[in-house]
HTML snippet that shows the backbone in 3Dmol.js (N, CA, C, O; Angstrom):
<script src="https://3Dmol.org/build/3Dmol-min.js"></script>
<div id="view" style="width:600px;height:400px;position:relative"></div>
<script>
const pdb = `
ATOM      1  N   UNK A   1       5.474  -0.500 -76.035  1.00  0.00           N
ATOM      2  CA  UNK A   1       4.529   0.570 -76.378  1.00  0.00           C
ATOM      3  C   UNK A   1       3.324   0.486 -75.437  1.00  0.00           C
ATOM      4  O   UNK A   1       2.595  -0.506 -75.401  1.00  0.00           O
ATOM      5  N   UNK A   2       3.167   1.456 -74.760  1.00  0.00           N
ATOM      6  CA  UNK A   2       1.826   1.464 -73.958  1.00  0.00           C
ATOM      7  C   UNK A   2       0.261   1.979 -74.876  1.00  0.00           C
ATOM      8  O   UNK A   2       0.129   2.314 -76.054  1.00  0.00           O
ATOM      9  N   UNK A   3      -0.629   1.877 -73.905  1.00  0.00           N
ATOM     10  CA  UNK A   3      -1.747   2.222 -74.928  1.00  0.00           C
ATOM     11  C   UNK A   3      -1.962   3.974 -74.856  1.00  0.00           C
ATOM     12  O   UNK A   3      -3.031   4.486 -75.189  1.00  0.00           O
ATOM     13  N   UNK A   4      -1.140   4.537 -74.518  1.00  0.00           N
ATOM     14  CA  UNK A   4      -1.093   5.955 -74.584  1.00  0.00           C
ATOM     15  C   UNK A   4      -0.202   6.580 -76.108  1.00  0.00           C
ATOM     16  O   UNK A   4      -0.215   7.658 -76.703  1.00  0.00           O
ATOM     17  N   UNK A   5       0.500   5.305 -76.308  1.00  0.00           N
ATOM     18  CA  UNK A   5       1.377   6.023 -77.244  1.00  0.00           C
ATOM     19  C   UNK A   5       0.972   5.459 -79.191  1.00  0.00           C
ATOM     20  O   UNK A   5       0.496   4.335 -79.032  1.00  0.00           O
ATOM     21  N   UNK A   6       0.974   5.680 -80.352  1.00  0.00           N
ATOM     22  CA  UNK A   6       1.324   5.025 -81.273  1.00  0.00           C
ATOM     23  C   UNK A   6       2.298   4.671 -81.630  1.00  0.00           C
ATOM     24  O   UNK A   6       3.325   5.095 -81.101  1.00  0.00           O
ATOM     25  N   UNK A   7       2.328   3.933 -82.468  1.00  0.00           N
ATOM     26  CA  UNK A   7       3.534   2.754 -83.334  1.00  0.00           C
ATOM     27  C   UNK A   7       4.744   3.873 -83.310  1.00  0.00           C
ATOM     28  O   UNK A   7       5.803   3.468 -82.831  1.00  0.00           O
ATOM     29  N   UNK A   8       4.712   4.918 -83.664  1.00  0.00           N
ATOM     30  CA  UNK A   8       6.200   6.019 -83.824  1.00  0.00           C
ATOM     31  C   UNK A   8       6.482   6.624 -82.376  1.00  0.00           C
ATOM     32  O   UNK A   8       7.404   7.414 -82.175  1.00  0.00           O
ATOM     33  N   UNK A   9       5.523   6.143 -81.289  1.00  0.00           N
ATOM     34  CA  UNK A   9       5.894   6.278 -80.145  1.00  0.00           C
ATOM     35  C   UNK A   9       5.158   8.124 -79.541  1.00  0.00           C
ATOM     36  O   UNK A   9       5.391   8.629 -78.443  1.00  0.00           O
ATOM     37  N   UNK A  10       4.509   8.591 -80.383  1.00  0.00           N
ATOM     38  CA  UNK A  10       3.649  10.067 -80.305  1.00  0.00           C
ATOM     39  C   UNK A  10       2.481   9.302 -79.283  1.00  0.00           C
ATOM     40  O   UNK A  10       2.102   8.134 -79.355  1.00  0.00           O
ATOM     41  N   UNK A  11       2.046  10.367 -78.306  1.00  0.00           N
ATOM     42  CA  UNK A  11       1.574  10.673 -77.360  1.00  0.00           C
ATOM     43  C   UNK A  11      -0.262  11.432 -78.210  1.00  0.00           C
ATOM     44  O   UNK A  11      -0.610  12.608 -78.309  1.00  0.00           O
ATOM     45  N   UNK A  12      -0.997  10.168 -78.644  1.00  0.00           N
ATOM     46  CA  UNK A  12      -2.744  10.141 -79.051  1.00  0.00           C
ATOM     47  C   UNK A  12      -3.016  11.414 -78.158  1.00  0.00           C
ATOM     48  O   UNK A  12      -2.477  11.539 -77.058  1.00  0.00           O
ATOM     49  N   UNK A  13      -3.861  12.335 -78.674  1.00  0.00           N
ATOM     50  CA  UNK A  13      -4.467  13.700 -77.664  1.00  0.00           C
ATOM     51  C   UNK A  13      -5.946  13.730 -78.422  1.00  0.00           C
ATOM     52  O   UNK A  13      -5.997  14.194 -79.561  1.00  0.00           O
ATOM     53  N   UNK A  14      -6.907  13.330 -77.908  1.00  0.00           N
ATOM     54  CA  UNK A  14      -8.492  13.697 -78.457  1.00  0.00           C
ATOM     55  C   UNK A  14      -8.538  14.901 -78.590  1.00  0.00           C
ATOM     56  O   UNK A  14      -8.680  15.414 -79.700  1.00  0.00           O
ATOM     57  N   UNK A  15      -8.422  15.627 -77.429  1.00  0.00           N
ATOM     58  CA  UNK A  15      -8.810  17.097 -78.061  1.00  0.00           C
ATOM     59  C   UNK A  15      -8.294  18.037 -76.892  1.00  0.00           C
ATOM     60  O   UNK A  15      -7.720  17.769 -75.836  1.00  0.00           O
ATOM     61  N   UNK A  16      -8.766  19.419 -77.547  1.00  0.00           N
ATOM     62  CA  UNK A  16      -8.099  20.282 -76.454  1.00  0.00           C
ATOM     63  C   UNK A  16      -9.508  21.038 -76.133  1.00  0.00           C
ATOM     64  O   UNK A  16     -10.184  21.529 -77.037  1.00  0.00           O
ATOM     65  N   UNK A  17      -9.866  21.082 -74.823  1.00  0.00           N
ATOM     66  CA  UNK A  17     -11.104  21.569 -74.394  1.00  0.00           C
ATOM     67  C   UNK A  17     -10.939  23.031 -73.781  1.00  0.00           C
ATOM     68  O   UNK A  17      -9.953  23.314 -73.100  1.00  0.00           O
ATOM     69  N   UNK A  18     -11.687  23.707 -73.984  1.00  0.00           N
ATOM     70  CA  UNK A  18     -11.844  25.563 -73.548  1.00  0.00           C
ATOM     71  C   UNK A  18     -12.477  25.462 -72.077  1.00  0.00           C
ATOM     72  O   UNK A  18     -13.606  24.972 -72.051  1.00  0.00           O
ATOM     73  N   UNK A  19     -12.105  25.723 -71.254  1.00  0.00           N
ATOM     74  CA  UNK A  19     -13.207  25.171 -70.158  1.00  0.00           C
ATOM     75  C   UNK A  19     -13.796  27.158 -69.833  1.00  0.00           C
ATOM     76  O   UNK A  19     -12.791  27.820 -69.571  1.00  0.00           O
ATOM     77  N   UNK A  20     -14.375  27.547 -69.828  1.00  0.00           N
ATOM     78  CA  UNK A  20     -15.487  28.837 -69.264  1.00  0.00           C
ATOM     79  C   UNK A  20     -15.903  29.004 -68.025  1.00  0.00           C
ATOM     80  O   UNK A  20     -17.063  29.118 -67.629  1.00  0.00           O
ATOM     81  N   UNK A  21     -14.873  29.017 -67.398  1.00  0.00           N
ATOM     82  CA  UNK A  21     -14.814  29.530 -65.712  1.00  0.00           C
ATOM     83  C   UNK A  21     -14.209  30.808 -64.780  1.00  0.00           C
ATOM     84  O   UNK A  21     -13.224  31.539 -64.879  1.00  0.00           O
ATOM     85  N   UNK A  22     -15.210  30.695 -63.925  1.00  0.00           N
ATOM     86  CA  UNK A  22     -14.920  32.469 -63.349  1.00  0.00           C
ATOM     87  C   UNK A  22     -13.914  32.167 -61.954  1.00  0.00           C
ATOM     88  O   UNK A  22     -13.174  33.030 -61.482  1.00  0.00           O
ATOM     89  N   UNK A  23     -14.025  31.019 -61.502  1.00  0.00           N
ATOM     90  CA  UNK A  23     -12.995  30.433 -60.526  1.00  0.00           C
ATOM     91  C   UNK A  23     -12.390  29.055 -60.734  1.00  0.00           C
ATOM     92  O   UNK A  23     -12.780  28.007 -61.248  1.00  0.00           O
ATOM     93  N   UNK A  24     -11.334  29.454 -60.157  1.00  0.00           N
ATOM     94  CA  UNK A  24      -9.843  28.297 -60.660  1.00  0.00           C
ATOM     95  C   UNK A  24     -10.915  26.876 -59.229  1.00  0.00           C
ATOM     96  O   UNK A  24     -11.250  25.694 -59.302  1.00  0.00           O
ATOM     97  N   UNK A  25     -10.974  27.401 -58.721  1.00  0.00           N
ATOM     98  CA  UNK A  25     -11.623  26.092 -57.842  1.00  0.00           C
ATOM     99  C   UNK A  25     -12.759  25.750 -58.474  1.00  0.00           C
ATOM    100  O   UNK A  25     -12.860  24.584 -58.093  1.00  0.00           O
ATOM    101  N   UNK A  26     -13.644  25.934 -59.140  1.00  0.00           N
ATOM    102  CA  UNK A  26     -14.720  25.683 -60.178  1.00  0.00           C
ATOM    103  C   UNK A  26     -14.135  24.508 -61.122  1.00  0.00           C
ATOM    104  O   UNK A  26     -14.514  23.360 -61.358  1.00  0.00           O
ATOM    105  N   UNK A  27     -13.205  25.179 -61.496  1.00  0.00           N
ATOM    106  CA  UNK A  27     -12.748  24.611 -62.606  1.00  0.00           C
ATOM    107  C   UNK A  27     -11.880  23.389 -62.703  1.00  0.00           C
ATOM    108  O   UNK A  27     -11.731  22.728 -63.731  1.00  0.00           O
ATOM    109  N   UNK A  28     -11.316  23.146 -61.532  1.00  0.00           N
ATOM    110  CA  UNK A  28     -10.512  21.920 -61.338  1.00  0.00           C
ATOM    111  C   UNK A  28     -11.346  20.660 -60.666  1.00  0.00           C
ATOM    112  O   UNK A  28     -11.060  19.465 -60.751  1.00  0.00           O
ATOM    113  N   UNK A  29     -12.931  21.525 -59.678  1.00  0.00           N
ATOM    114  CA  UNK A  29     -13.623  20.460 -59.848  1.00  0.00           C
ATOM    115  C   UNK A  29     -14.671  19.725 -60.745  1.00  0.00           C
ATOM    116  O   UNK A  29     -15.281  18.721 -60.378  1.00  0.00           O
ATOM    117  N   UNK A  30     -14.840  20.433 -62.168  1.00  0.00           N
ATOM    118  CA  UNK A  30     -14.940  20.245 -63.055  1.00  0.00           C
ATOM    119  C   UNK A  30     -14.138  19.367 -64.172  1.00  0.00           C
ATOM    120  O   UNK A  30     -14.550  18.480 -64.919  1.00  0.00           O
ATOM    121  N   UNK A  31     -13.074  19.836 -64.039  1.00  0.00           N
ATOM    122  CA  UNK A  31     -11.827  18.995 -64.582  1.00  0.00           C
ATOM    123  C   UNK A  31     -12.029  17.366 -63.804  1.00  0.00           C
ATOM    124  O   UNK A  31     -12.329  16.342 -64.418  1.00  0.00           O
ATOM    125  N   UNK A  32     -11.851  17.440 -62.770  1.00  0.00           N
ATOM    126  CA  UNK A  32     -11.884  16.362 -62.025  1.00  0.00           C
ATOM    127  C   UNK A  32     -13.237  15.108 -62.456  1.00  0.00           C
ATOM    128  O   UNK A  32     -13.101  13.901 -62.258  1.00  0.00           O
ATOM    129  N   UNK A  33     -14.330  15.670 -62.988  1.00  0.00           N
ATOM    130  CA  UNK A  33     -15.454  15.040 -62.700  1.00  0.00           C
ATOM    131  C   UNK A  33     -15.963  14.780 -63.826  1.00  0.00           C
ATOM    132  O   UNK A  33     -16.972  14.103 -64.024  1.00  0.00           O
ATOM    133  N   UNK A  34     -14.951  15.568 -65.013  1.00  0.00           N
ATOM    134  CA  UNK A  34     -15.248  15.357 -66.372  1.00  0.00           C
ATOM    135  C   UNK A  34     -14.513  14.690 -67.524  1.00  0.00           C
ATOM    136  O   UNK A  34     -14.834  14.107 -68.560  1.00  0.00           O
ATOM    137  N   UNK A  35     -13.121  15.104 -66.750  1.00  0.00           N
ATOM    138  CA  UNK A  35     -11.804  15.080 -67.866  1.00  0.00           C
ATOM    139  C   UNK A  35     -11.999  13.572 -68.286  1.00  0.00           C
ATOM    140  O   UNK A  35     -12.543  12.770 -67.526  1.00  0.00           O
ATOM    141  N   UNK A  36     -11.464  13.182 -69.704  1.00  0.00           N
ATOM    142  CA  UNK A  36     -11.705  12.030 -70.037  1.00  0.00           C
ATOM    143  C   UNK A  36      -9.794  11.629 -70.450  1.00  0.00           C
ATOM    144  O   UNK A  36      -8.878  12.431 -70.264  1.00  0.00           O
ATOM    145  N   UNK A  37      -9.651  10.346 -70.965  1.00  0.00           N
ATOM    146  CA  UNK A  37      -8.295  10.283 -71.402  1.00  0.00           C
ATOM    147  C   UNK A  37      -7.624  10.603 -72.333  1.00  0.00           C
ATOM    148  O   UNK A  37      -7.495   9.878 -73.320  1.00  0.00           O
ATOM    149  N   UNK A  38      -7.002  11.876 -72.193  1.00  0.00           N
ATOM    150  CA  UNK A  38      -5.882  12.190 -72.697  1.00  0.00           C
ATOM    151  C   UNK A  38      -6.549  13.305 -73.301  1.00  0.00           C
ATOM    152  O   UNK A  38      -6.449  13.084 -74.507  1.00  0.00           O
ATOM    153  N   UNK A  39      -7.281  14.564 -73.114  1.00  0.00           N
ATOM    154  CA  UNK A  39      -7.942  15.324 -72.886  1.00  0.00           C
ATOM    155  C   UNK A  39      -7.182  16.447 -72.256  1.00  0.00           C
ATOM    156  O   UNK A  39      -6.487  16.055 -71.319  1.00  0.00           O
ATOM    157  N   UNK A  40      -7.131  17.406 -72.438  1.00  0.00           N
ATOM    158  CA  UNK A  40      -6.279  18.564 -72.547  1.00  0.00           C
ATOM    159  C   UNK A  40      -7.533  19.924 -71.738  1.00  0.00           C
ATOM    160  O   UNK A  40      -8.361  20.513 -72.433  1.00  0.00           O
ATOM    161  N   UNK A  41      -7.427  20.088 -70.705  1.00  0.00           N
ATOM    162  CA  UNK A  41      -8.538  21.346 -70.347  1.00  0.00           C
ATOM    163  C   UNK A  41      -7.982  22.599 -69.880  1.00  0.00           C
ATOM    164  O   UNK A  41      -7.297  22.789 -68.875  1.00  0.00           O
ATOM    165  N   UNK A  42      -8.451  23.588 -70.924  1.00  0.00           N
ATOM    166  CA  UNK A  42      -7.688  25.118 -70.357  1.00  0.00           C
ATOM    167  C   UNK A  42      -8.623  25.790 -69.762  1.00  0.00           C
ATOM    168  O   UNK A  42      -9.681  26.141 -70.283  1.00  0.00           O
ATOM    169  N   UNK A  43      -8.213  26.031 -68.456  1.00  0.00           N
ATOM    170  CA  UNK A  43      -9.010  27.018 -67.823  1.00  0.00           C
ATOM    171  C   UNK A  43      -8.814  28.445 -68.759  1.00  0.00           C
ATOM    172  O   UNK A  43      -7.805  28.868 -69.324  1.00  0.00           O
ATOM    173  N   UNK A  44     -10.360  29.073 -68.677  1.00  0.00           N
ATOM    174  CA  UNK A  44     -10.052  30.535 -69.661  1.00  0.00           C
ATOM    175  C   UNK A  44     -11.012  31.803 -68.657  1.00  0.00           C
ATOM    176  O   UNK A  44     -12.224  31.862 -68.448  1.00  0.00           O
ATOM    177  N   UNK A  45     -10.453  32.251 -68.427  1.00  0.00           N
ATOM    178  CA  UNK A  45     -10.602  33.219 -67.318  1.00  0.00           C
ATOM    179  C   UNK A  45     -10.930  34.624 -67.742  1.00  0.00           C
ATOM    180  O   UNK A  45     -11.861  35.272 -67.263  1.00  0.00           O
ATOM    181  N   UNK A  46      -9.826  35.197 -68.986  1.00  0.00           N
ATOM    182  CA  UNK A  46     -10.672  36.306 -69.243  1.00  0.00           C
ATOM    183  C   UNK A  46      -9.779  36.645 -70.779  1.00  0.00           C
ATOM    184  O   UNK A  46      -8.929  35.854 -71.189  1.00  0.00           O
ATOM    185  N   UNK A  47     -10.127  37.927 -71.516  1.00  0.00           N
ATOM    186  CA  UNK A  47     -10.037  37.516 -72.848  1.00  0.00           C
ATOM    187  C   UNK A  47      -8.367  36.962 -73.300  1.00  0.00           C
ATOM    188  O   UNK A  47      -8.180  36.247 -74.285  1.00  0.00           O
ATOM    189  N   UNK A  48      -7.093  37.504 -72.263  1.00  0.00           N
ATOM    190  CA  UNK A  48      -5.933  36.854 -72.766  1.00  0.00           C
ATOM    191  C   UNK A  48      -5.380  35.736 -72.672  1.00  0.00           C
ATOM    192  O   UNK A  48      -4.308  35.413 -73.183  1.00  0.00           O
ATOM    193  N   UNK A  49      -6.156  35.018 -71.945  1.00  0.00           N
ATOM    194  CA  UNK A  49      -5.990  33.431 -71.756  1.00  0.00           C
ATOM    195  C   UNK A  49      -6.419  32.877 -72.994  1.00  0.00           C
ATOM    196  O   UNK A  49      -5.892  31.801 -73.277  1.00  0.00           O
ATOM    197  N   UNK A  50      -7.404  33.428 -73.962  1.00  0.00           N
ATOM    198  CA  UNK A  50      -7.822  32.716 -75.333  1.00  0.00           C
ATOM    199  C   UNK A  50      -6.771  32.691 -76.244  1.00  0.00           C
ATOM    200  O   UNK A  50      -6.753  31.776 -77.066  1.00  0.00           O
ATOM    201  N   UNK A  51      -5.704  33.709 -76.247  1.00  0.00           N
ATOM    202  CA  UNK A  51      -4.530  34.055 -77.165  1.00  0.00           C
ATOM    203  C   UNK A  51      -3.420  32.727 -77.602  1.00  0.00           C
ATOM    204  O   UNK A  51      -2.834  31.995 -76.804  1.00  0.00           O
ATOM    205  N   UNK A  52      -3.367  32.698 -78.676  1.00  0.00           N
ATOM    206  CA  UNK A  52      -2.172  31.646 -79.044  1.00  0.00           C
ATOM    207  C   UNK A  52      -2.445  29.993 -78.946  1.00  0.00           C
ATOM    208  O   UNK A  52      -1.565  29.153 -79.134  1.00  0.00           O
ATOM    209  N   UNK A  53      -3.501  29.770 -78.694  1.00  0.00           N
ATOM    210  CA  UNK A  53      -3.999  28.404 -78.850  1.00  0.00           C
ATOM    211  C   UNK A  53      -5.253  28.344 -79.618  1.00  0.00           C
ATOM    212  O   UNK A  53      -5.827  29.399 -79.884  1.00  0.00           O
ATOM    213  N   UNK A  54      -5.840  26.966 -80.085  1.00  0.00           N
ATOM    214  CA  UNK A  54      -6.795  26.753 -81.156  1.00  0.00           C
ATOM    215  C   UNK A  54      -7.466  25.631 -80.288  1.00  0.00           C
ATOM    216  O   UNK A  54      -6.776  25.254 -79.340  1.00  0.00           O
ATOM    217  N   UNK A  55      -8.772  24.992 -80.455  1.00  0.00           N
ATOM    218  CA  UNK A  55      -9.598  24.080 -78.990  1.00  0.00           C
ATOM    219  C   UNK A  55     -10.580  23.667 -80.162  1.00  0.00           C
ATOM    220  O   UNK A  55     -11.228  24.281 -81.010  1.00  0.00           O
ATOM    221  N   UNK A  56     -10.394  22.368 -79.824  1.00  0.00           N
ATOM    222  CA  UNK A  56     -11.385  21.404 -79.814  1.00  0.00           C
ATOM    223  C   UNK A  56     -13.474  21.542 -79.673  1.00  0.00           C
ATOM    224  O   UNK A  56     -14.544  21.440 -80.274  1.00  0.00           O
ATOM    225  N   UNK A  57     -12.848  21.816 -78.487  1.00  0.00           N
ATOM    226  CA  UNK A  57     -14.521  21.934 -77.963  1.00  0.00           C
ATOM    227  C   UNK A  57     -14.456  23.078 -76.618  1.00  0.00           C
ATOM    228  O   UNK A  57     -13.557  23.136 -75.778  1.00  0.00           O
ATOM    229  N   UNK A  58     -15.377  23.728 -76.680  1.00  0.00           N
ATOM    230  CA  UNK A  58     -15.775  24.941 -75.595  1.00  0.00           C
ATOM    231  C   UNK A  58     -16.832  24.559 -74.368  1.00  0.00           C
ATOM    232  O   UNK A  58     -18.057  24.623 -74.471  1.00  0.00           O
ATOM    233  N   UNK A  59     -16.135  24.170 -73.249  1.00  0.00           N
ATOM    234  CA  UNK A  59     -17.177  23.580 -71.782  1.00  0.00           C
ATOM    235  C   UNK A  59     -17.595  24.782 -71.222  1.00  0.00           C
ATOM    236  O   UNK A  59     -16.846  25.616 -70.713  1.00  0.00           O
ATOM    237  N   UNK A  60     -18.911  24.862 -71.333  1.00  0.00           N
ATOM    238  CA  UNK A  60     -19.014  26.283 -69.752  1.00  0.00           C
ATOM    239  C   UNK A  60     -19.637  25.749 -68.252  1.00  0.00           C
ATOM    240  O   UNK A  60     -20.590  25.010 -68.007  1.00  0.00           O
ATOM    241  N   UNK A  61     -18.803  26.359 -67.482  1.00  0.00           N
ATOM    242  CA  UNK A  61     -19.075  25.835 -65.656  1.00  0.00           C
ATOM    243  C   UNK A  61     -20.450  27.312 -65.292  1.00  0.00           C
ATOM    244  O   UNK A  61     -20.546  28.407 -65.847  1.00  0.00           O
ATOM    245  N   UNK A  62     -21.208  26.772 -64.298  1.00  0.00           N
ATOM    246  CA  UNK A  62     -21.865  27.320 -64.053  1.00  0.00           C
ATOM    247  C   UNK A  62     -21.963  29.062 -64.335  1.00  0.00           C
ATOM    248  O   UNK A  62     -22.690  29.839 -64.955  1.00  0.00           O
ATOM    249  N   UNK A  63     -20.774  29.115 -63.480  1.00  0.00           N
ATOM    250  CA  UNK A  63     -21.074  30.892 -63.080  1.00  0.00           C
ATOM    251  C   UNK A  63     -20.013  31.588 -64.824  1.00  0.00           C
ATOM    252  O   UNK A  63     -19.372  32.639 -64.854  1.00  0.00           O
ATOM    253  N   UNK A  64     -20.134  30.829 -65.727  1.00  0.00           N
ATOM    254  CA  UNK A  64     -18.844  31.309 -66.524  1.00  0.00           C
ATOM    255  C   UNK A  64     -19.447  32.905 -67.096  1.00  0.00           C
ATOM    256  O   UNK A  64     -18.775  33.863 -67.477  1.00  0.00           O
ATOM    257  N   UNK A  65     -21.215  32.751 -66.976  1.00  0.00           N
ATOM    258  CA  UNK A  65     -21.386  34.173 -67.617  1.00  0.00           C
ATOM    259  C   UNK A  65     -21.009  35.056 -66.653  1.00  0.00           C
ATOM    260  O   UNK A  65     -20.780  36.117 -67.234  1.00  0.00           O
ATOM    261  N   UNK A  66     -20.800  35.189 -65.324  1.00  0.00           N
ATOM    262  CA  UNK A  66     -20.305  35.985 -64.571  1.00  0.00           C
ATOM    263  C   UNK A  66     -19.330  36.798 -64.481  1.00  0.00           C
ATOM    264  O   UNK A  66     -19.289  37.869 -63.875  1.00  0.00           O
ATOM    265  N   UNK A  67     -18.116  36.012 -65.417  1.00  0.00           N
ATOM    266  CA  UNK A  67     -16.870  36.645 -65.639  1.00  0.00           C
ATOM    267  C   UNK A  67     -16.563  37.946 -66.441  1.00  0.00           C
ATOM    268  O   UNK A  67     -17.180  37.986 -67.506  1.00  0.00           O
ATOM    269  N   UNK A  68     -15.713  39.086 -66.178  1.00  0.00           N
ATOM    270  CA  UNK A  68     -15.953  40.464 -66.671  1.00  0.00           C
ATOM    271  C   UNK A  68     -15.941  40.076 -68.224  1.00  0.00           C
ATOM    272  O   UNK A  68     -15.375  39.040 -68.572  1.00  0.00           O
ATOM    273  N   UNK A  69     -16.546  40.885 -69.126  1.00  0.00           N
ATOM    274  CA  UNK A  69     -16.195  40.689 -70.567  1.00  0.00           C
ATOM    275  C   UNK A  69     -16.681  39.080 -71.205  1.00  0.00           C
ATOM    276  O   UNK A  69     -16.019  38.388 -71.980  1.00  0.00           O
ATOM    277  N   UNK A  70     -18.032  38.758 -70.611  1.00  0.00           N
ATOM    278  CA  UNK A  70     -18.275  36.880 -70.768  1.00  0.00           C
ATOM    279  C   UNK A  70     -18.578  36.565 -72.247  1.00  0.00           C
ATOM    280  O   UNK A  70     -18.479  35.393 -72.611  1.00  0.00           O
ATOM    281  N   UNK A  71     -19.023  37.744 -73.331  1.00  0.00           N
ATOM    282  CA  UNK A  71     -19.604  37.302 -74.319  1.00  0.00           C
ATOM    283  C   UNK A  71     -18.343  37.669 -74.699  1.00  0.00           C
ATOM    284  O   UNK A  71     -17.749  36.613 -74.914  1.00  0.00           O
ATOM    285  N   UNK A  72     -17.576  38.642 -74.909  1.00  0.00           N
ATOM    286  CA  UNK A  72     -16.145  38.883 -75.561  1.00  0.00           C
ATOM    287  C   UNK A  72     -15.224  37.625 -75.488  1.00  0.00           C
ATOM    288  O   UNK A  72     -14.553  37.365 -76.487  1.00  0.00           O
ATOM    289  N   UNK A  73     -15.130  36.755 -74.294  1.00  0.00           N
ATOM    290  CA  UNK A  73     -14.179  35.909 -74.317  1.00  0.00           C
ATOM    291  C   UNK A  73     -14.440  34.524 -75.195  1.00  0.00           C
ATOM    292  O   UNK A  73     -13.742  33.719 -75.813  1.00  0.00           O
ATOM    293  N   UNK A  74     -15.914  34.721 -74.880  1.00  0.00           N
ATOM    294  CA  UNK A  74     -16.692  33.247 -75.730  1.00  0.00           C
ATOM    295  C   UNK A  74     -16.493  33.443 -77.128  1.00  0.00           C
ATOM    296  O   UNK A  74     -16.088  32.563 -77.887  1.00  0.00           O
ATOM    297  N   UNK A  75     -16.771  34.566 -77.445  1.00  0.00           N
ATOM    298  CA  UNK A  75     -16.535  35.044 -78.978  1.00  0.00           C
ATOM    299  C   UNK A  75     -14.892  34.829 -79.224  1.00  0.00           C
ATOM    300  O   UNK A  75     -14.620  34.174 -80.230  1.00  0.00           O
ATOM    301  N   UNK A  76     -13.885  35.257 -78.503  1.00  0.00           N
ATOM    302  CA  UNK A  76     -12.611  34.792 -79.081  1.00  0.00           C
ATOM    303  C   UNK A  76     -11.881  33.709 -78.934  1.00  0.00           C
ATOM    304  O   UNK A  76     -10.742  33.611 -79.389  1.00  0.00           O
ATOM    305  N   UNK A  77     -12.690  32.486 -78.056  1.00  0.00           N
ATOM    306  CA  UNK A  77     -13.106  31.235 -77.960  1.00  0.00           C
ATOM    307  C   UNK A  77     -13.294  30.749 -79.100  1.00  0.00           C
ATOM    308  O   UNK A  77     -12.368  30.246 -79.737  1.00  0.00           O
ATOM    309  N   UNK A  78     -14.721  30.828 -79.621  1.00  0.00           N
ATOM    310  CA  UNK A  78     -15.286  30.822 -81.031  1.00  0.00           C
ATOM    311  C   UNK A  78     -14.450  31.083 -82.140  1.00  0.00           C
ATOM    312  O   UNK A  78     -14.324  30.236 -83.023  1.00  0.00           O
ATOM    313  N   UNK A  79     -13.984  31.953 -82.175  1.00  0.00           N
ATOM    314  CA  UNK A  79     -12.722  32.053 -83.085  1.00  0.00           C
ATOM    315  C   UNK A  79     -11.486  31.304 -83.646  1.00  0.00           C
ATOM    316  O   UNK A  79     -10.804  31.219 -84.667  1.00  0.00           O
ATOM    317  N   UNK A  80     -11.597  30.794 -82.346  1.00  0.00           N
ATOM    318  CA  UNK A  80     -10.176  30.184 -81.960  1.00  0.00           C
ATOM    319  C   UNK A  80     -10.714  28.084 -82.494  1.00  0.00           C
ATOM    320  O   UNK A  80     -10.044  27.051 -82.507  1.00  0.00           O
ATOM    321  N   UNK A  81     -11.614  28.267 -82.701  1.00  0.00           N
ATOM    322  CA  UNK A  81     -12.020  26.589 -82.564  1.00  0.00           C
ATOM    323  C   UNK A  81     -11.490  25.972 -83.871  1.00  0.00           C
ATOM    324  O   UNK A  81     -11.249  26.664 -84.861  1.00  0.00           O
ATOM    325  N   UNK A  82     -11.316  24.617 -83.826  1.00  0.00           N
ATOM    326  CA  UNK A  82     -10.183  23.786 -84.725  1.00  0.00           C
ATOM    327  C   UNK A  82     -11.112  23.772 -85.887  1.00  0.00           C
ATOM    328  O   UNK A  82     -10.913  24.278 -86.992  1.00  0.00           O
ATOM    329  N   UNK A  83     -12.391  22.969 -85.378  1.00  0.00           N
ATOM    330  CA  UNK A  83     -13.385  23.096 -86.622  1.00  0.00           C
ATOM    331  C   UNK A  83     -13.639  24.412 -87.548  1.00  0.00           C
ATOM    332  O   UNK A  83     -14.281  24.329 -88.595  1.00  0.00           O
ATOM    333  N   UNK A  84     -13.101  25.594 -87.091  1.00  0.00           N
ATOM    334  CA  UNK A  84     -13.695  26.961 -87.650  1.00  0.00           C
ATOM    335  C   UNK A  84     -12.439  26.686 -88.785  1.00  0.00           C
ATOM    336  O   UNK A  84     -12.666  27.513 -89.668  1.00  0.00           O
ATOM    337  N   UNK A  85     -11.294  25.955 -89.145  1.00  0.00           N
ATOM    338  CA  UNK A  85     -10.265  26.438 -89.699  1.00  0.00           C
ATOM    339  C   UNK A  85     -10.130  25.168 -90.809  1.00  0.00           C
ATOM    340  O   UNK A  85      -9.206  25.019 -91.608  1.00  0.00           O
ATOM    341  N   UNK A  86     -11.187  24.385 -90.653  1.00  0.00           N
ATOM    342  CA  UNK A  86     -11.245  22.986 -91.763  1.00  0.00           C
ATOM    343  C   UNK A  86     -11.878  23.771 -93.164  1.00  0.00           C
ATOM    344  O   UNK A  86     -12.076  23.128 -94.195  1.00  0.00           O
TER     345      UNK A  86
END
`;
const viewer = $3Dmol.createViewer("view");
viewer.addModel(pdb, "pdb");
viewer.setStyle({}, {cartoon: {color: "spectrum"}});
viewer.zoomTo();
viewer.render();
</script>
């Protein structure tokens, strides 16, 4: 058993992070400089990338208010968060 896995052999995941970026190169050097272990980061680009998943925690990269529709996507971000559903 490595230290990635538990006793039934499942694969530990802290969380799943929203990352709020207007460029994919933004965002991977972000990923890069932040990601922690075993940390899950979705780039979210514009409102249909929020669809069909639920997140942990919401990161925003600099220019994320820039992106078309920025308060619409944050809001279905917001929606979407794990804590909103306890």
């Amino acid at each position: 058993m490595n230290n990635e896995e538990t006793e039934n052999g499942l694969k530990v995941r802290l969380c799943v992070v929203a990352v709020l970026c207007k460029r994919l190169r933004d965002f991977k050097t972000f990923e890069n400089e932040n990601k922690k272990h075993n940390e899950d980061f979705i780039w979210i680009y514009d409102y249909p990338s929020t669809m069909g998943r639920t997140y942990d925690r919401i990161e925003k990269v600099f220019d994320w208010y820039e992106m078309h529709n920025a308060e619409e996507i944050l809001k279905g971000v917001e929606q979407r968060l794990r804590s909103n559903y306890t």
